[in-house]
C-alpha atoms as one frame of an Amber mdcrd trajectory, in Angstrom:
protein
 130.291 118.032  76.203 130.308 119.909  79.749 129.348 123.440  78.803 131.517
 124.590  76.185 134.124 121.813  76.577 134.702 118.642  75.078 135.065 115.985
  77.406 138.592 114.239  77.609 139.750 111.114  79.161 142.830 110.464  79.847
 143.218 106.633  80.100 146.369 104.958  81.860 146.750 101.836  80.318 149.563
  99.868  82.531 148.597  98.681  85.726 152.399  96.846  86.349 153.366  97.070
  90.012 155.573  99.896  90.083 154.724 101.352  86.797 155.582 105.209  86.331
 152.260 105.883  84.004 150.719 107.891  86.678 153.704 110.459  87.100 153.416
 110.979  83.081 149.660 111.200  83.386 149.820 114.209  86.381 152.223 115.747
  84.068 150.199 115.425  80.955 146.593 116.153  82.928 147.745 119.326  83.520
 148.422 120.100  80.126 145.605 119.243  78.947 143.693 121.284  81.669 146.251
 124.112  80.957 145.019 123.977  77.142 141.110 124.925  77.799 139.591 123.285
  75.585 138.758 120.493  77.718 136.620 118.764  80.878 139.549 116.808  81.868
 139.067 113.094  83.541 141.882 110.990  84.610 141.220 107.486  84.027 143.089
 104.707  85.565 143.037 101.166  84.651 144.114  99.621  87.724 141.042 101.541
  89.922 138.703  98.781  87.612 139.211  94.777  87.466 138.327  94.309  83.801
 138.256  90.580  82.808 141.383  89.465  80.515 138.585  86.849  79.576 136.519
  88.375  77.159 132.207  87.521  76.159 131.008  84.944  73.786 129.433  87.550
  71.966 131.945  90.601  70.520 130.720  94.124  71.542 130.612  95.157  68.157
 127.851  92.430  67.522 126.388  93.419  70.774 125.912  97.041  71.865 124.223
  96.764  74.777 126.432  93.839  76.363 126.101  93.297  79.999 129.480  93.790
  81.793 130.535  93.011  85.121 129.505  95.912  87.530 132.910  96.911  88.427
 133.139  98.166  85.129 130.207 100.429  85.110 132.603 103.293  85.909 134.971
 102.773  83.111 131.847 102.358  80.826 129.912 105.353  81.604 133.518 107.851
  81.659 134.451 106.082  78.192 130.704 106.844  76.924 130.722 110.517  77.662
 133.779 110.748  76.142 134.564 113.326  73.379 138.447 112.144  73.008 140.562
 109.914  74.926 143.899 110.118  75.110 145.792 106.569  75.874 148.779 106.319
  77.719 150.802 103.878  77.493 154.698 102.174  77.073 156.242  99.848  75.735
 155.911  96.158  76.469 157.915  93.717  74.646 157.653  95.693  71.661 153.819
  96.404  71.808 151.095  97.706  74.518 150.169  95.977  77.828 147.706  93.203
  77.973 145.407  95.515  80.296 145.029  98.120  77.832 143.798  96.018  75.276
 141.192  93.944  77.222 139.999  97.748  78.382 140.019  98.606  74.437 138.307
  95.125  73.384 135.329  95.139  76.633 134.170  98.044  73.817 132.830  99.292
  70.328 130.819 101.536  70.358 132.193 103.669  72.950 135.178 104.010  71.130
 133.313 105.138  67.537 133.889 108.208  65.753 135.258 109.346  68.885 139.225
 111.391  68.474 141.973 109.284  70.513 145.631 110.427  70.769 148.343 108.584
  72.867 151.424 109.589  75.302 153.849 107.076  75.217 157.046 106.755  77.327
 159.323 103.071  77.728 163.165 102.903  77.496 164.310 103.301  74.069 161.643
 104.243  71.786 159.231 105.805  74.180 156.320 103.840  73.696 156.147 104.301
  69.918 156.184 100.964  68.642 152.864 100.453  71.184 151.838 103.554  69.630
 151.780 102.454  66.392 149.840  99.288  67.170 147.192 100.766  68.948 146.752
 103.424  65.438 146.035  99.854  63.551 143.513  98.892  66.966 141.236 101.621
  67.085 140.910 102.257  63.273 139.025  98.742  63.268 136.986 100.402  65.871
 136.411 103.720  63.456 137.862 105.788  65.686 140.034 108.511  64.473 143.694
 108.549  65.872 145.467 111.958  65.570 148.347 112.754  63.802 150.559 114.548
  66.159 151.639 112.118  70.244 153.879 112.243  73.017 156.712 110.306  73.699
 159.030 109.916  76.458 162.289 107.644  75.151 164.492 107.376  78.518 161.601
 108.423  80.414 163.528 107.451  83.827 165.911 110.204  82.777 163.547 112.859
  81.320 161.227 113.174  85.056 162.266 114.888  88.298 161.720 113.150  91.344
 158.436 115.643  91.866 157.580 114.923  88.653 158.134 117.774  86.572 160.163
 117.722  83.492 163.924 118.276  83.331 163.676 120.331  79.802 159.882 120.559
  79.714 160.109 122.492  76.364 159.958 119.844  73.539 157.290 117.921  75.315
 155.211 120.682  76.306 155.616 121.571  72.298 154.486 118.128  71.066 151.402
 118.113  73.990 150.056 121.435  72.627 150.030 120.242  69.497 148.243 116.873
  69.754 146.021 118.356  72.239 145.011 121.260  69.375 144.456 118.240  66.997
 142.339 116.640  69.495 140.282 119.721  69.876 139.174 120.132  66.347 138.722
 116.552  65.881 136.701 116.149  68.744 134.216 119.027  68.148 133.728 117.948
  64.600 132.976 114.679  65.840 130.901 115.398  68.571 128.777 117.422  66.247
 128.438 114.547  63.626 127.250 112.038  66.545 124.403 114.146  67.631 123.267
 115.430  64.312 123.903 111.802  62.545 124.640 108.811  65.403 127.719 106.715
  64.198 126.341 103.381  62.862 129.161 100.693  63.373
């Protein structure tokens, strides 16, 4: 934790040419700084080249696995991290391919750790993705909130400065997850340092 506050990443997981995830991660960082609870770090996925091709040995079978260096960013931020929040829409019915070689590079980083997801995509903003990556990280015994975001129609939902047309509803459903988050993450943050997570 930084002081007081739980340390949140906020991980964009397309890195598509032309992709709108940053717009809905400005908009979501700053309700997430807005909230309080939280040291807030915007992760992107396409600042780090993570290898699609993944080691011989899994992570979860290897804690200490070496990794290319250009991932020692990505590594440390997802280390310190209290809760991550993954962003993400909707590919072909599920999540991009970039996302999950981010998630898979990992295990331990990702355990007893409190992850929530913004999702946006055309018609069912990002949910089906968001319903995948529930199944992904319980493997990896982290806990996925209850409460997300979602942006159906996304193209239609953003200003061209990137605010929100109707900001209401979505500010609604932020607050909420983002609460969620908050108690989930300080319960788990104190269980790792009195009792460290054994995979």
């Amino acid at each position: 934790m930084s002081g007081d506050k739980l340390n949140l990443v906020v991980l964009v997981g397309s890195v598509r040419e032309g992709r709108f995830g940053p717009v809905v991660a400005d908009w979501f960082t700053g309700r997430a700084v807005e909230h309080g609870a939280f040291s807030v770090e915007l992760v992107d996925l396409a600042e780090y080249e993570v290898p699609m091709a993944l080691p011989a040995t899994p992570p979860a079978m290897h804690p200490e696995l070496p990794r290319p260096d250009r991932m020692a960013g990505l590594t440390a931020k997802l280390a310190a991290a209290d809760a991550v929040v993954v962003l993400t829409p909707d590919y072909n019915r599920s999540f991009p391919a970039s996302l999950k070689a981010a998630i898979d590079w990992y295990h331990r980083e990702w355990a007893a750790k409190a992850i929530g997801f913004v999702g946006y995509s055309g018609a069912t903003g990002g949910v089906l993705a968001i319903e995948q990556l529930r199944q992904v990280f319980g493997e990896l015994n982290a806990h996925a909130v209850r409460e997300y975001v979602s942006f159906p129609r996304f193209y239609e939902l953003f200003a061209a400065d990137g605010t929100l047309h109707a900001p209401e509803g979505p500010e609604a459903a932020a607050k909420s997850m983002l609460d969620q988050l908050a108690w989930w993450g300080s319960v788990l943050h104190d269980a790792r340092r009195d009792r460290p997570f054994a995979a």
